[in-house]
C-alpha positions in Angstrom: 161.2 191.6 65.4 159.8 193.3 68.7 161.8 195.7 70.7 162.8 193.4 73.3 164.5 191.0 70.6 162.8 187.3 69.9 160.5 186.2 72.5 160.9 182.1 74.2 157.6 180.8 74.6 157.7 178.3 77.7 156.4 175.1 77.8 155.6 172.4 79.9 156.7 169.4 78.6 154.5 167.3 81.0 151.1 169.2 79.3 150.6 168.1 75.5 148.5 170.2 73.2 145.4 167.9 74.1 145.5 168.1 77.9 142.5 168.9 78.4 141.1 165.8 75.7 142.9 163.2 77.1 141.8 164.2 80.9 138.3 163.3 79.9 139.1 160.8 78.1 141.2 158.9 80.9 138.1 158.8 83.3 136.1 157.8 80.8 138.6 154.6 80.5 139.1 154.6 84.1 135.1 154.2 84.1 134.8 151.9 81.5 137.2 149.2 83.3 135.4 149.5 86.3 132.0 148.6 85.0 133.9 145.6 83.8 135.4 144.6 87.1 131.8 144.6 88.4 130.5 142.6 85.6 132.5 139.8 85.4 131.2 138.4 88.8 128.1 138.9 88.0 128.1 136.9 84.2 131.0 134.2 85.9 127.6 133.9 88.3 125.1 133.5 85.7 126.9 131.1 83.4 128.7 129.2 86.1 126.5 126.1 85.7 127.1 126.1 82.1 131.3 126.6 82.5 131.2 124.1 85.1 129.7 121.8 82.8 131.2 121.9 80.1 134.3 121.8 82.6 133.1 118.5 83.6 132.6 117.2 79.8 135.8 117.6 78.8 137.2 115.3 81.6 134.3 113.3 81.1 132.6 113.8 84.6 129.5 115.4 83.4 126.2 114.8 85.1 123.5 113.3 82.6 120.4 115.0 82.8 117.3 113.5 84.4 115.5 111.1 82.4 111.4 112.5 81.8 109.1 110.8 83.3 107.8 108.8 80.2 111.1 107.7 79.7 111.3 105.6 83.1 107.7 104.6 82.7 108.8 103.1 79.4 112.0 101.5 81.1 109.6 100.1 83.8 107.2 98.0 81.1 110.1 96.9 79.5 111.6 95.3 82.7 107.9 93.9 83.2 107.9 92.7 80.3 111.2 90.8 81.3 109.7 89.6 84.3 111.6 92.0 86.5 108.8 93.3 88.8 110.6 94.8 90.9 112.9 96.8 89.0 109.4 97.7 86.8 108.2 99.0 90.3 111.7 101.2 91.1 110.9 102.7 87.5 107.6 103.3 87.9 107.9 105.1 91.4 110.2 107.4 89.9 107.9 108.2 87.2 105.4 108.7 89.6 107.5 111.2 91.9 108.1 113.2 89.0 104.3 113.6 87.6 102.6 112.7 90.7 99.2 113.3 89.0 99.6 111.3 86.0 96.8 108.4 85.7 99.0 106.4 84.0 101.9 106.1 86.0 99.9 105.8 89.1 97.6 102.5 87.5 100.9 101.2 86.6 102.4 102.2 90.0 99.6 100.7 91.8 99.9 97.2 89.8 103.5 96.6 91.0 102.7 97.2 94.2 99.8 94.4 94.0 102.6 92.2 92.1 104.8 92.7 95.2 102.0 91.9 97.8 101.9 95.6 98.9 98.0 95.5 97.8 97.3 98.0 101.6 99.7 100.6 99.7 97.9 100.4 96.1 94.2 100.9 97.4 94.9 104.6 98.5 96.4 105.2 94.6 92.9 103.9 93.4 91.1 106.1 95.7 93.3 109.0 94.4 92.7 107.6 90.9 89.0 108.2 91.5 89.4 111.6 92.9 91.3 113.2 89.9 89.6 111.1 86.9 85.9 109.6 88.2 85.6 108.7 84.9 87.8 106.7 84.6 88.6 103.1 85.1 91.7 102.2 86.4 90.5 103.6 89.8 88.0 101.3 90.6 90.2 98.2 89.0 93.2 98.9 91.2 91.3 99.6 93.8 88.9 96.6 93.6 92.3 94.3 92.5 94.0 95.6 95.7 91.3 94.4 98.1 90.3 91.2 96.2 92.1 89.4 98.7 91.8 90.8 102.1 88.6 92.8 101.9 86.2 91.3 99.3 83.3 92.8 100.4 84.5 96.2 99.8 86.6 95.3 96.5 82.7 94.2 95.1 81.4 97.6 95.5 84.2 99.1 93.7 84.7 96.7 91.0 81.2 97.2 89.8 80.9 101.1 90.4 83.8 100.9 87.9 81.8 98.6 85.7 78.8 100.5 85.7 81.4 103.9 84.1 80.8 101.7 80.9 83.4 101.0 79.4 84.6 96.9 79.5 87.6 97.2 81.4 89.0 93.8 82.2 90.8 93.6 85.4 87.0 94.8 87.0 85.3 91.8 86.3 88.4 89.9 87.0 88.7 91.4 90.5 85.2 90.4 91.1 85.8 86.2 89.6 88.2 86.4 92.7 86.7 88.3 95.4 83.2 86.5 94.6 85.4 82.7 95.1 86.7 84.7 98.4 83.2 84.5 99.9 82.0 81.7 98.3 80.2 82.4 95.4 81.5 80.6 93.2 78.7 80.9 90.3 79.4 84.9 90.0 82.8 84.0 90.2 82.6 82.0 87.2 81.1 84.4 85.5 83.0 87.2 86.2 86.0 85.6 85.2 84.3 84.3 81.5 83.3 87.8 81.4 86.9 89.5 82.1 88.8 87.2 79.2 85.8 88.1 76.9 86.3 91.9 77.4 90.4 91.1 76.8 91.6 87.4 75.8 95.2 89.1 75.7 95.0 90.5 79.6 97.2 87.4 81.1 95.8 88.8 84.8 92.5 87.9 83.9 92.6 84.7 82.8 94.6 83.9 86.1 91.5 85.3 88.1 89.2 83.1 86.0 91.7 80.3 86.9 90.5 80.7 90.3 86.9 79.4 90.5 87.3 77.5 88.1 89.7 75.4 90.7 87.6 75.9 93.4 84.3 74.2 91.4 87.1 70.8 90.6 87.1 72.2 86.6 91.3 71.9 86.7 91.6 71.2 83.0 89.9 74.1 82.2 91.7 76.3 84.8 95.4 74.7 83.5 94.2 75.8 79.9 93.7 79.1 81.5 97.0 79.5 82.9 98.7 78.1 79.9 97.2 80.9 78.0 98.5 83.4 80.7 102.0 82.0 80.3 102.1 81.8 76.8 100.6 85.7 76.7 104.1 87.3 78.8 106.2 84.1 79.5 108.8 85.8 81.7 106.1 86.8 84.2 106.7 84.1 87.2 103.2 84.2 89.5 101.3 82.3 86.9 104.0 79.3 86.5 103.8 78.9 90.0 100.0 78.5 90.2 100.3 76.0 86.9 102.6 73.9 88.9 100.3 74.2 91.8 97.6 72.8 90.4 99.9 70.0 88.5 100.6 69.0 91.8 96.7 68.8 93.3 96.5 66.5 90.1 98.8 64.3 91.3 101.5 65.0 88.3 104.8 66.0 90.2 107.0 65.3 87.6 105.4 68.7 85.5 105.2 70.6 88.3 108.9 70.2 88.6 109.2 70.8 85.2 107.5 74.2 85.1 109.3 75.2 88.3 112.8 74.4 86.5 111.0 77.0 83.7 111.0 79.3 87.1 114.8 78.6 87.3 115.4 79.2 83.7 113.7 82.3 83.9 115.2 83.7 87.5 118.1 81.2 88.7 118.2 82.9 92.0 113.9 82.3 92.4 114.4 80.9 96.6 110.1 80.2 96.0 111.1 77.7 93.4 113.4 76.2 94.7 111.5 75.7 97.8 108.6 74.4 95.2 110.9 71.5 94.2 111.3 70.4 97.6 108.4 70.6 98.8 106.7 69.1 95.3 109.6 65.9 95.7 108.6 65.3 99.4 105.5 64.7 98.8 105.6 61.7 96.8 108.5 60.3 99.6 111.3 61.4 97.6 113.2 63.1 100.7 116.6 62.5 99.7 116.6 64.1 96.1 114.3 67.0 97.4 116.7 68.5 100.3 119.3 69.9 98.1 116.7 71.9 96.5 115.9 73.3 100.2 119.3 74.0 100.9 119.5 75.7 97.9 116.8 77.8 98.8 118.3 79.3 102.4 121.6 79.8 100.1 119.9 82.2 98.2 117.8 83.2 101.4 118.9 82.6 104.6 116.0 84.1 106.1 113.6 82.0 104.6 111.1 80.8 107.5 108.9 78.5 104.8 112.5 76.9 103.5 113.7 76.2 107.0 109.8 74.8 107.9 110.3 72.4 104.8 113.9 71.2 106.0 112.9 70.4 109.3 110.0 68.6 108.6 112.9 66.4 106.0 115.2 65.9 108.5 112.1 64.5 111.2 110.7 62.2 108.8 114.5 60.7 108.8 114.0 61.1 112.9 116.8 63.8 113.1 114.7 65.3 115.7 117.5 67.4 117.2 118.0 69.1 113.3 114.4 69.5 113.2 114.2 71.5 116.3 116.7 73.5 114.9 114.8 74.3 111.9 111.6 74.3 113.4 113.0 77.0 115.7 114.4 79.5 113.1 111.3 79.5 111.2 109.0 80.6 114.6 112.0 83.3 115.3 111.8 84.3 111.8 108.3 85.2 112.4 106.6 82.7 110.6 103.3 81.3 111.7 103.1 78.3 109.8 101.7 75.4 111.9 104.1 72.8 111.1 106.9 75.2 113.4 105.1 74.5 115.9 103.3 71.1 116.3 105.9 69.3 114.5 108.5 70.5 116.7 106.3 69.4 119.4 105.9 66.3 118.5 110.2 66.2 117.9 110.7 67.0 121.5 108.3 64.6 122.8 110.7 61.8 120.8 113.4 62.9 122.5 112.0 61.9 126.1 111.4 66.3 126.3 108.3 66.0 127.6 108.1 69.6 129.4 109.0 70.9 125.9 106.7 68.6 124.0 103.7 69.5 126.2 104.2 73.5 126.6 104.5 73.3 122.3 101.6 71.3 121.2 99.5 73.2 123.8 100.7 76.4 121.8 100.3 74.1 118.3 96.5 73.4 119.5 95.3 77.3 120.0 97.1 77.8 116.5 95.6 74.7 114.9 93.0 75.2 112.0 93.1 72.2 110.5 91.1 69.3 111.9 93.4 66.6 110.7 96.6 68.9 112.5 94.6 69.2 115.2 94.1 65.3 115.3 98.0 64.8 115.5 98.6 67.6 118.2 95.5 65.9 120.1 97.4 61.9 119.6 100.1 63.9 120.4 99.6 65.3 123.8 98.0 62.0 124.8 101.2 60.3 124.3 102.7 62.7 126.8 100.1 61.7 129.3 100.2 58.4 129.0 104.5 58.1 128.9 106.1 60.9 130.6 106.4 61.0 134.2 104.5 63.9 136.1 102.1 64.0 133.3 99.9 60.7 133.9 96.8 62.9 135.4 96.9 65.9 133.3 93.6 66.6 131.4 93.6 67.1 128.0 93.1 70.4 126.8 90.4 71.2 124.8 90.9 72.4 120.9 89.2 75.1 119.9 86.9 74.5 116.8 88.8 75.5 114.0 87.8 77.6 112.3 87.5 77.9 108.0 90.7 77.9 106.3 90.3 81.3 104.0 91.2 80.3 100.0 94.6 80.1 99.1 95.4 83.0 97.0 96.7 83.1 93.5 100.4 82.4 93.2 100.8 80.9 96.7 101.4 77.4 94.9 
């Protein structure tokens, strides 16, 4: 005991025996929680894609991911194969935006696109075919195949610079058995075309190009076999029915041709071309009655159809409806269409109906259009008519046709 007595240590009851400790140890925390404030922005940020998705999956919203490139070039052959060309083309495209380099899915591209008509669109592919692979090809065929039609002269060049890579590539001599009939010689044609369905009996393209010369030298049984063997090779593909029942038709056996058209019908109920076929194949041996349906049919599916509302006029004049002809005959020039019957036929249905300013102004139009001699015949009987029974129009000279010109070849699938 000290002199003072027992001493009272004071405390501060707000200090503990660790106040020191737990002062570091509180900024520590402090620090601690305020790296994680910043954080959790930052890895909300970096998975937000993958929250959001499988946000999105639960409710069952979730985007699907893009399909690869081979897997809509697969989708596309397998509408082809269904006869679907232009879905096949919608695939194909796609593919082709995504690998824009690929050889594959530009050939394949570029063979729609001829399908479709759009032949000035798949020549540049070929040329770009050329440029990445010169060894290759399916250049030179697409290219050659694209200008068969409208440039032969330059598809020649290019079918045979492919043919000379060496390798026996079918659609090039196949190109060539049609460019070759496009300017007439016919004997290169023929062999061109024998030659293409050596290289590939199964490539159904080629034996429709050997098809073509073979029509054009009068050998139709051999040119039907060929097309039978294209049909039977994909027999959802339409173009080659239609040139069978063409040439049915040049042989004088409409009841086939109607046939394979209904095969059309079977294959695409909603073909307007087919229908239109029927019409036009039933008018031609004087069947008008039975064959209109099948052209109203036709501007049902498509209104706009200028060669539908041609073939109904010229129905509705042989019955002398001449003011429904007009009519027709009238939509098909607004529609754009420049086939001659729009014109001289309607001429001729004016000048039946006492119009004779109409008749004269439109055969005079008909006669600078007129290829045919045989059209330009009737325009020519036609006008003199108007001279000789319209009033004002006793002294007018006839004009004077313009030698026609050759008619170029029909082209493959046009029948």
């Amino acid at each position: 005991m000290s002199f003072f007595g027992p001493r009272k240590i004071k405390r501060d009851s707000t200090r503990t025996f660790f106040y020191r400790r737990s002062q570091t140890g509180r900024w520590i925390f402090i620090l601690v929680i305020l790296t994680i404030i910043v954080a959790i922005p930052a890895i909300t940020s970096l998975q937000f894609d993958n929250v959001q998705l499988s946000a999105l999956k639960v409710i069952g919203y979730a985007p699907t991911a893009t399909p690869l490139a081979s897997t809509r070039a697969s989708q596309a052959q397998a509408y082809y194969d269904n006869g679907d060309i232009n879905d096949a083309f919608v695939y194909y495209e796609m593919a082709v935006k995504q690998q824009p380099d690929n050889i594959n899915y530009l050939y394949e591209y570029g063979r729609m696109l001829n399908e479709l008509d759009r032949s000035e669109e798949a020549a540049p592919l070929g040329d770009k075919i050329i440029e990445l692979a010169p060894k290759d090809p399916r250049g030179y065929a697409l290219k050659a195949n694209a200008l068969m039609w409208s440039d032969p002269q330059s598809a020649i060049p290019a079918a045979i610079q492919g043919i000379e890579i060496g390798e026996t590539f079918a659609p090039l001599p196949a190109a060539l058995a049609v460019a070759y009939t496009n300017i007439g010689r016919y004997q290169e044609a023929l062999q061109r075309g024998d030659q293409a369905i050596r290289w590939n009996p199964s490539d159904a393209s080629a034996r429709r190009a050997y098809s073509y010369p073979l029509i054009f030298t009068g050998r139709y049984t051999e040119a039907i076999a060929q097309l039978e063997e294209a049909v039977a090779i994909n027999p959802n593909i339409a173009a080659p029915y239609f040139e069978l029942a063409s040439l049915y038709r040049r042989i004088k056996n409409p009841e086939m041709s109607v046939a394979i058209y209904n095969r059309v019908l079977e294959i695409d109920p909603n073909n307007a071309r087919a229908y239109l076929r029927i019409c036009e194949t039933l008018a031609a041996v004087g069947q008008f009655k039975k064959a209109e349906p099948y052209c109203d049919k036709a501007l049902e599916i498509n209104p706009n159809y200028a060669s539908a509302h041609r073939m109904l006029g010229q129905l509705r004049y042989s019955r002398r409806n001449y003011e429904g002809a007009i009519e027709e005959f009238e939509t098909c020039v607004k529609l754009g269409s420049q086939e001659i019957e729009c014109y001289y036929i309607n001429g001729l249905a004016h000048y039946f109906l006492g119009q004779c300013d109409d008749a004269w102004t439109i055969l005079n139009d008909a006669l600078g259009r007129a290829t045919d001699p045989s059209i330009v015949n009737s325009i020519t009987i036609g006008l003199t008519n108007v001279t000789k029974r319209c009033v004002g129009y006793k002294d007018r000279t006839l004009p004077t046709a313009i030698p026609p010109t050759l008619i170029p070849p029909t082209p493959i699938g046009a029948g």
